[in-house]
C-alpha positions, 0 to 999 in steps of 0.5 A: 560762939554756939548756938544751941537748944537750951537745956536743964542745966542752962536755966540758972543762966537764963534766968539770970539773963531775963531778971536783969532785963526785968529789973532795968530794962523796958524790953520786957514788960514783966516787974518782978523776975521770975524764978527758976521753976517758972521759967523752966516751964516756959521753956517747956511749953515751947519746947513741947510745942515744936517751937525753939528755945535757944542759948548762946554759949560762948567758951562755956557761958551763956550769954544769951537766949532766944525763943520762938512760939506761935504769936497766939494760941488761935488755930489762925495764928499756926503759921505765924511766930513771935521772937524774943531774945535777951542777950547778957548785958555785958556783951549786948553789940557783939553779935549775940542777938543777931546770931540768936535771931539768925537761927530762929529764924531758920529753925522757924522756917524749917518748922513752917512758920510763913512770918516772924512778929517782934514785939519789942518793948520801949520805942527808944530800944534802937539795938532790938529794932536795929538788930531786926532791921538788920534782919529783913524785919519791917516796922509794921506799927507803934503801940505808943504808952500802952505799957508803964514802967518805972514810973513812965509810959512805955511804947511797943514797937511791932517789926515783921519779917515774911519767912520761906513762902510767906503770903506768896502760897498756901501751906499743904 
């Protein structure tokens, strides 16, 4: 498997990855997928904002993606990053997720970010929570039914990992 920064071509593939999230998955919030032109400028934002969006390409297929942005646009925020990673279902438990999130989490830190925040959909998404924990994520805190989906109350569960010098310096 290659972890790599996403390209042009690789949108019909995330964009297939992300809809099926969408329209059977509480990890996302989102209801109706977006298409192709709109997740090609999310893409962009981050990517012209020095954050990563990354693939996983294993023997020429995507098989998931993951992204890192600062958590808000506020200049308070500027060392502080949210990750999100979706992983194609039919390989979800086979090291996709945590390889993504291994490598934004490098990318972040080179970059000067000092925590990583994951906001993870639905309180029963043990893989995410388990896959972040596995990472040095802590759980910070539960949003309990602040979401509504498929006819049910959804959770958020927060999780957060200190990366490089975290609160322990101040950045130059």
């Amino acid at each position: 498997m290659i972890i790599r920064d996403a390209a042009a071509g690789d949108l019909p593939a995330i964009t297939a990855i992300y809809a099926h999230h969408v329209l059977h998955g509480t990890g996302t919030f989102e209801e109706a997928p977006p298409g192709e032109a709109e997740i090609a400028a999310r893409v962009r934002k981050v990517q012209e904002a020095g954050c990563a969006w990354l693939v996983a390409e294993n023997e020429g297929e995507i098989v998931g993606y993951g992204y890192f942005a600062q958590i808000r646009d506020r200049s308070a925020y500027r060392f502080t990053a949210e990750d999100s990673i979706y992983v194609r279902d039919d390989v979800r438990g086979m090291g996709v997720g945590k390889a993504l999130v291994q490598e934004l989490l490098n990318r972040a830190t080179e970059r000067g970010f000092r925590q990583m925040i994951a906001v993870i959909g639905d309180s029963d998404n043990v893989g995410s929570i388990g896959l972040h924990a596995s990472l040095g994520f802590r759980n910070v805190g539960v949003m309990k039914a602040v979401g509504l989906k498929f006819g049910q109350w959804v959770d958020v569960v927060t999780m957060q990992r200190p990366l490089g010098e975290a609160e322990r310096t101040l950045p130059n």
